[in-house]
ZAPA-309541 format. One line per 3 residues: number of its first residue (from 0); their letters; for each residue x, y, z of C-alpha. Coordinates in pm, whole numbers, plus 50000, padded with zeros to 5 digits. Example, Ala and Ser with C-alpha at 12.3 -4.5 7.8 and 13.67 -1.06 7.14 Angstrom:
2
0	AS	51230/49550/50780 | 51367/49894/50714
END
This chain:
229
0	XXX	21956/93780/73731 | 22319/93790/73802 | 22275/93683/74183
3	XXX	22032/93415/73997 | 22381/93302/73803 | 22569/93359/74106
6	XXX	22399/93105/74299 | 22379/92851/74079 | 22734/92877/73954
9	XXX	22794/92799/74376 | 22604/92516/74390 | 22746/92368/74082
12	XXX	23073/92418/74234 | 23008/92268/74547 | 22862/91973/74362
15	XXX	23203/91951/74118 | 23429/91932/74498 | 23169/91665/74635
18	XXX	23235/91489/74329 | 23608/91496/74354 | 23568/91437/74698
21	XXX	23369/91160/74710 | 23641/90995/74406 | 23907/91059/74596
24	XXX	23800/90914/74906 | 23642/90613/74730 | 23971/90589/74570
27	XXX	24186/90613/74874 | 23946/90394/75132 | 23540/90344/74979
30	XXX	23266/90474/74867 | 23131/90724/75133 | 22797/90734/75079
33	XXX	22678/90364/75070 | 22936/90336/75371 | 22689/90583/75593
36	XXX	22402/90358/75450 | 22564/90018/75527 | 22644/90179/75890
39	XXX	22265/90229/75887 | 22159/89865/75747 | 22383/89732/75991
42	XXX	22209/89823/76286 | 21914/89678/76139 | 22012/89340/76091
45	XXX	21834/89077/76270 | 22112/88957/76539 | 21853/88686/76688
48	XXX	22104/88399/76600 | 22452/88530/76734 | 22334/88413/77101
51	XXX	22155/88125/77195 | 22076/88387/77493 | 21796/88481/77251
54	XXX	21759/88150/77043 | 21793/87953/77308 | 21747/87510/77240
57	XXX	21447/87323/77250 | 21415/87082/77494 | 21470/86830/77194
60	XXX	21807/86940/77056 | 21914/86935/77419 | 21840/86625/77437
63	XXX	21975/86447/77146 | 22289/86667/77189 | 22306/86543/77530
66	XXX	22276/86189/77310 | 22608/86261/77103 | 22917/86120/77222
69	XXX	23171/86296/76930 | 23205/86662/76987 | 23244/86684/76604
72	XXX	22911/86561/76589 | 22771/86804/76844 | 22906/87061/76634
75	XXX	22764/86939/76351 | 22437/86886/76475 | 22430/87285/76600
78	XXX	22516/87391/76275 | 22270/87189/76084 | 22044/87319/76342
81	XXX	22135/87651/76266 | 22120/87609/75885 | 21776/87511/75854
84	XXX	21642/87832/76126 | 21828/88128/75960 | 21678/88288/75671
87	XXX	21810/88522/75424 | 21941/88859/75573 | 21969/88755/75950
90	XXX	22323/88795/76126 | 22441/88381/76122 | 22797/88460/76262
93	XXX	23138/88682/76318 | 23455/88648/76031 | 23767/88820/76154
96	XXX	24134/88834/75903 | 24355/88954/76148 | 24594/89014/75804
99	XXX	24445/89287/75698 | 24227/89406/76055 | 23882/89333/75940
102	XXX	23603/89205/76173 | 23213/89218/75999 | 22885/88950/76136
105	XXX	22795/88759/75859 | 22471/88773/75734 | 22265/88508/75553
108	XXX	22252/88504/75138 | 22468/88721/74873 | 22169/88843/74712
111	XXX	22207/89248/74648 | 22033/89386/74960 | 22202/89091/75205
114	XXX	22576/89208/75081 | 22479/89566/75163 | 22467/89488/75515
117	XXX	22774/89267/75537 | 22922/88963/75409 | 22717/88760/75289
120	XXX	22689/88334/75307 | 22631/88141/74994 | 22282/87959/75157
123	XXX	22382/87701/74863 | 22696/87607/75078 | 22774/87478/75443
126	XXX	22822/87632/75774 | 23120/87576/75965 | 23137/87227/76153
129	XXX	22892/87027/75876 | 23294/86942/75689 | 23202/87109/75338
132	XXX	23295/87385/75186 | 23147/87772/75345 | 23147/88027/75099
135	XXX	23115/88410/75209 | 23093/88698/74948 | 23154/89044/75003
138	XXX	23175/89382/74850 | 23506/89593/74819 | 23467/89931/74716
141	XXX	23083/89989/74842 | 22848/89932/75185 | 23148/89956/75428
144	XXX	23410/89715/75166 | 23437/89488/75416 | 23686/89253/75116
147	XXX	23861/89559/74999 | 24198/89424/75078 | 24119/89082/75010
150	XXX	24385/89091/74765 | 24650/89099/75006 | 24548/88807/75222
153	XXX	24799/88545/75171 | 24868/88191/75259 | 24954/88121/75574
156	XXX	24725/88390/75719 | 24387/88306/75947 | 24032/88385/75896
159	XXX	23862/88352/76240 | 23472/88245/76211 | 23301/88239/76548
162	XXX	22972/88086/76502 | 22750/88072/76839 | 22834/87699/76818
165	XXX	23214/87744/76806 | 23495/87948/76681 | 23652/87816/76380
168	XXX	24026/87881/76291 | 24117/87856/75891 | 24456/87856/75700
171	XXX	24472/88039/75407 | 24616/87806/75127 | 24599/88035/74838
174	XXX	24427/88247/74605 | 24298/88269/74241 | 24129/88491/73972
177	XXX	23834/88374/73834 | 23574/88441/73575 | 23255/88561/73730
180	XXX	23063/88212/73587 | 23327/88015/73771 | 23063/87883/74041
183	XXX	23289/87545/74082 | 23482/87736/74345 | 23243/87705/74618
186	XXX	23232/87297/74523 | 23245/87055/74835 | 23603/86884/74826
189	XXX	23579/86620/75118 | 23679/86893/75399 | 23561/87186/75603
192	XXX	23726/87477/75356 | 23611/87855/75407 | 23595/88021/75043
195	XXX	23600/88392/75049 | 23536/88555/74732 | 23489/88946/74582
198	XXX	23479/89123/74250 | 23758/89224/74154 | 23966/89450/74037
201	XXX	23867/89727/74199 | 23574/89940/74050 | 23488/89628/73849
204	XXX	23346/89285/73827 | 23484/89144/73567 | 23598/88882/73759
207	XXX	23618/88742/74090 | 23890/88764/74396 | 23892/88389/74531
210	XXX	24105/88308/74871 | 24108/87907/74980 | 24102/87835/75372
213	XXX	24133/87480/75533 | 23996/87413/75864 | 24287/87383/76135
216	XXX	24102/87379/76463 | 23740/87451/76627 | 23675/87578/76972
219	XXX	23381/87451/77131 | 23096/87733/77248 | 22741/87763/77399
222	XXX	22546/87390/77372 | 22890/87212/77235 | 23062/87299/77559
225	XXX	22806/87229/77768 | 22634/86958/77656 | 23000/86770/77690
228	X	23021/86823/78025
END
């Protein structure tokens, strides 16, 4: 009986420094244990559409591209392309914010299981190139927090997108705190703007971590390049 108590006063002991563990770190950096699983779910997103290696262009879009004068238009035609092929959970594209060192793929939708494998595109929104606004969510304290510091992204500062289209360069302009019902944030406004948004503060969602990004240049990849030579 006592080795009986023994044991189990061990184990609950172990458990009460895993617990304090796994608070301190999640306090200090993120949650450890849904960062090992979004490590996981990362590896199994669908990466089909990062490469037109492996989604390569019809012999129609080559065509009309080939068809398109602008290269604004190309672009836009690749990303409206895009848009309609992707569907909710593939890998659509790269976001880098040199500010704060962070470099995730985007994946497709901000429904619960999408976010847990990355940041996540509003599929209510536009991609980059179409000249509306793109809206990416992400989490901060769970599946790898790839918006934890979001906070401290300021204006001034770029957020690189590289879509296999092009890579897109944005300035932040500024930041706001929302209400979580505030949906008007990821509302066209007659240019290409990049909204990124989170819960915040941290550990909560009462309400939401919004930073503003304007478009400042696009460089031309894959079909864009090529089909203006």
């Amino acid at each position: 009986m006592r080795r009986l108590i023994r044991d189990i006063s061990s184990v609950l002991i172990l458990s009460g420094v895993f617990l304090v563990l796994d608070a301190a770190v999640t306090l200090l950096w993120q949650e450890p244990v849904t960062a090992a699983i979004g490590l996981v779910m990362r590896g199994e997103v669908n990466k089909h559409y990062l490469s037109y290696r492996t989604d390569p262009l019809t012999v129609t879009d080559t065509h009309a591209l080939h068809g398109i004068r602008s290269l604004d238009q190309k672009i836009d035609y690749l990303a409206r392309r895009e848009r309609r092929q992707i569907a909710t959970g593939d890998a659509i594209g790269q976001i880098d914010i040199p500010a704060i060192g962070h470099s995730y793929n985007v994946v497709q939708g901000t429904d619960t299981h999408s976010l847990e494998e990355g940041p996540g595109h509003y599929p209510t929104t536009a991609l980059p190139g179409m000249g509306q606004t793109v809206a990416v969510a992400g989490h901060r304290t769970t599946y790898l927090a790839p918006f934890r510091f979001l906070n401290q992204v300021v204006k001034g500062d770029r957020v690189l997108v590289t879509m296999p289209y092009g890579k897109f360069t944005y300035i932040v302009q500024y930041q706001r705190i929302v209400k979580p019902t505030q949906v008007s944030v990821i509302d066209n406004v007659g240019y290409d703007r990049l909204v990124l948004s989170a819960c915040n503060p941290l550990y909560s969602a009462a309400q939401r971590i919004i930073v503003f990004a304007r478009l400042k240049s696009v460089q031309p990849l894959g079909p864009a390049v090529s089909a203006s030579a």
